[in-house]
Structures are given as C-alpha cells and as structure tokens.
N, C-alpha and C positions, 0 to 999 in steps of 0.2 A: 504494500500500500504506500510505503514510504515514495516508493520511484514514479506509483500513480499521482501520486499529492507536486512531486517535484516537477514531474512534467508538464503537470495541468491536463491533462488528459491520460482517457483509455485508449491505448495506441495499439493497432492494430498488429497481429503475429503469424505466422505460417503454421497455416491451420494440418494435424497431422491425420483429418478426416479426408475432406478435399483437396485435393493437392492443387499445388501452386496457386494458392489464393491465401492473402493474409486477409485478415478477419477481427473482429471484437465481438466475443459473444457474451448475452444477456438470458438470465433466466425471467420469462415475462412475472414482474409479480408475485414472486413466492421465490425464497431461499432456498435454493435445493444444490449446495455445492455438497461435494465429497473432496477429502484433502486427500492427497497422497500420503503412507501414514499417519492419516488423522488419530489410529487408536495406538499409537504408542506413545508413551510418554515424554516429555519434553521439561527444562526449562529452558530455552529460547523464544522469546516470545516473536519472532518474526515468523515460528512454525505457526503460527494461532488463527483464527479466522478473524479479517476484516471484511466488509460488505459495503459496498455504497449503493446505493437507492438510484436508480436515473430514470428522469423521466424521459420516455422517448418521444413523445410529443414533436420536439425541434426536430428529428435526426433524420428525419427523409425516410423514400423506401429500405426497408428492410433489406439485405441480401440474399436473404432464404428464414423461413418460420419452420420448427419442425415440431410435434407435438411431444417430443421429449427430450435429453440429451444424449446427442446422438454421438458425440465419441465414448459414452458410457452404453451403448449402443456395439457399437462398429467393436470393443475391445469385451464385448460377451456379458457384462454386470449384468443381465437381462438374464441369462441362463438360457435356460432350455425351454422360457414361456415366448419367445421371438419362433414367428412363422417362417421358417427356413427357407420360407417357396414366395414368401416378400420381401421384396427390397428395399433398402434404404430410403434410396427417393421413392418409394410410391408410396411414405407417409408423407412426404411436403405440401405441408399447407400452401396458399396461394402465398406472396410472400408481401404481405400487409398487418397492419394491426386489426383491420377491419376482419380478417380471415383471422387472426388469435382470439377474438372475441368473440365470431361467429362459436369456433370451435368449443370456448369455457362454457357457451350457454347451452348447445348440444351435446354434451360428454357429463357436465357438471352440473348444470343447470343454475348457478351464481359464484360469483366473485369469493363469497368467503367459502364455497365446497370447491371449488380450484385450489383453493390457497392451503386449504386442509391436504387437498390431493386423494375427495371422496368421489369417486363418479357417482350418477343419477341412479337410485335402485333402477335394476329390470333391466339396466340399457343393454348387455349381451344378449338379452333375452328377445329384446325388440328388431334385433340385426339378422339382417337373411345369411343363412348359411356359406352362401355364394358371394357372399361383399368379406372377402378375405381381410383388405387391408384395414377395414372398421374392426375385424374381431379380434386382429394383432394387435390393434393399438389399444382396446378394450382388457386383452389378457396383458400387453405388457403395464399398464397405465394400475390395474391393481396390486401393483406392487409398492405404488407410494399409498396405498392407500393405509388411513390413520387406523382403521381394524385390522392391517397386516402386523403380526408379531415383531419385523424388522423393517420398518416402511423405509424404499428407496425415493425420496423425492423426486429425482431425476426423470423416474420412469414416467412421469407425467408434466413435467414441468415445461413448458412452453419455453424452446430454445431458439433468439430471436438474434441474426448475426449481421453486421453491417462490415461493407467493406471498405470501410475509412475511420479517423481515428475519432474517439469523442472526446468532446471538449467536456472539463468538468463545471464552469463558470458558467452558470446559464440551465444547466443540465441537472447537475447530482441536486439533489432531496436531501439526500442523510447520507453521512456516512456512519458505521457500526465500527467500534475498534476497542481492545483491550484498554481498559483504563490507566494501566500502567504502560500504554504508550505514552502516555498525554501527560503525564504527573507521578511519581514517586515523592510520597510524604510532602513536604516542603517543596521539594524542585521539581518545576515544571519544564517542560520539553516546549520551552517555547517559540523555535522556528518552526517545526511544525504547528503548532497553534497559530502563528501568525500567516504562515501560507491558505492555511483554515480558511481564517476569517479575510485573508483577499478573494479566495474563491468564494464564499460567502456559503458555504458548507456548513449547514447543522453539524451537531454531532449527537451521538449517545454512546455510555461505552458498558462493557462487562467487567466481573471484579476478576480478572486473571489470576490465577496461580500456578506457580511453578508446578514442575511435574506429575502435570495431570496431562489426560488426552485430548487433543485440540477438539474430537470432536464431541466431549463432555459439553462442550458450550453452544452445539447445535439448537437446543430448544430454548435458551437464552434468546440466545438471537433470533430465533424463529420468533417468538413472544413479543422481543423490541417490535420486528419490522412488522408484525401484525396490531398491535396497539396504534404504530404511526400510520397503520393504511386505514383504520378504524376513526384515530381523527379528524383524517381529510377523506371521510367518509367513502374509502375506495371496498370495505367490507361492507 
C-alpha cells in the first residue's frame, strides 16, 4: 500500500491470466482478497491486508467484468465444482457496470446478498439443464457463500479490470490499513498521513498484532467496508 499511496495511483501490471495485457483489477463491492500465505504467521506488518474503497464511477469502460476471480479460477481454488467443458470467457459479462449490476440483481437478488456472497434461494433450480455456463457459475459462486463451512469470496465476487492506471485523488472512498501503520504509541508515521490527506483519502484502521495470520483480520475488515457501504446507503 505504501508504493500505492507514493505513486498516487493503482498502476497497472502484466496480468499472468491474459497474456500481454497489463491490467488493474477490482473486486466490485465486496472484499474478497486471499493473501499468499495469509495463514501463516507473521510479525511484518507489510504481510497484512490493506484495502482501498474506489469508486469507479470516473474510470471509463471497464476492460472485461467476470462474475468471479478468475486467476483464482484459471490456478484451480474452484476444485473440482468448475464445469470442465466451460471456459473461461464464456463466463464474461458484457464488460460494463451496467452488466455487474444487471448480474447482482439476477444471481443475488440485492446489494447486501452480493456482499454476503448469498445467491437467491431456488436459482439452480430455476436454470435449464442445457444453459451450462449459468449452472457453472451457480455451482462455483456457492462457494462464497456465508452457509458454506469455508466461504471463498472470490468464487463470486464480481472481478472488474481496467487497462490503465487509476488515479487515487478523485477516486478512492477509504482506505482500510493496520493501525500500527499510521501511529505506534506517541509517534506517528506522518509522511504517510500527510500524503493521506493530499489525496484527500478517508481512512479506518484495525488493531494489528504481531504474529498472528494476516488472514485472522478478514472479517475485521469485511465489517469496516460493510458499515461504510451501509452509511452511504450502498447496502
């Protein structure tokens, strides 16, 4: 987050999905990262999760919308519930926000059962046999869901990718970040704070602590960023 904050923007990278396309990707509205090692333990706090909020409103067409994340996808976290006999793109939404929203109100049925990551009772059941790529994305999308014993967010999280960098002045909402990035006791980290507040970035943060697992603070933060959607009445 630190080199996000320095740059002023989310800069685009080579994506190891698509090839030769750099890229910035967004999960629409709901917190569904997985760390690399998130369950081992750490004191480093640059292993820990940060999150920033963007609106995409400003940022133009999209580059592609996909109804889940699809390098978590393409690298198997789906297991053995992905229809072997569909492919990747023939889950591509049309690639609009207007086509991510369409999809929350047909699969979810509202804003805060997306955000849960609960589909609409019955919807497998409503789906013809012969509409393959509706019942893949039905079986893999019950995997985030909040009655799965291990919900994977991911498997339903609207993945939303542009092919340019985003600026954070104008754009980011909130950022989420360990507290003890920002302040230890008395001393405060205050070029970062000051970079902060030129971008003009909220913040909120979680109480960190040493060697625990980054992704112990999952539903921390799941909680922040649904209380701040709940303010600006987006639940």
């Amino acid at each position: 987050m630190r080199e996000i904050v320095q740059a002023e923007q989310v800069e685009t990278r080579e994506c190891a999905v698509f090839s030769n396309r750099k890229l910035v990707y967004f999960f629409l509205a709901r917190p569904a990262y997985r760390l690399k090692d998130g369950d081992q333990k750490s004191d480093q706090i640059n292993r820990f999760p940060s999150v920033l909020v963007i609106d995409p409103g400003r940022l133009g067409a999209p580059f592609h919308v996909y109804p889940f994340d699809t390098g978590a996808g393409v690298s198997g976290r789906y297991g053995d519930k992905a229809d072997p006999f569909v492919y990747l793109e023939d889950y591509e939404l049309d690639p609009s926000l207007q086509a991510a929203a369409r999809h929350i109100n047909w699969a979810f049925g509202s804003n805060r059962a997306y955000f849960d990551g609960d589909l609409r009772q019955g919807l497998e059941s409503k789906i013809d046999p012969w509409k393959a790529v509706l019942k893949g994305f039905v079986t893999i999308a019950g995997l985030a869901s909040s009655r799965h014993n291990d919900p994977d967010k991911r498997a339903s999280a609207i993945e939303i990718a542009f092919d340019h960098h985003v600026t954070l002045k104008g754009n980011s909402k909130l950022i989420i970040i360990p507290k003890q990035y920002m302040e230890n006791g008395k001393n405060k980290n205050h070029e970062f704070l000051r970079r902060l507040r030129k971008l003009r970035i909220r913040w909120e943060t979680y109480d960190w602590q040493p060697n625990l697992e980054p992704d112990f603070f999952f539903e921390e933060i799941h909680e922040i960023v649904r209380k701040n959607f709940q303010a600006r009445r987006k639940l």
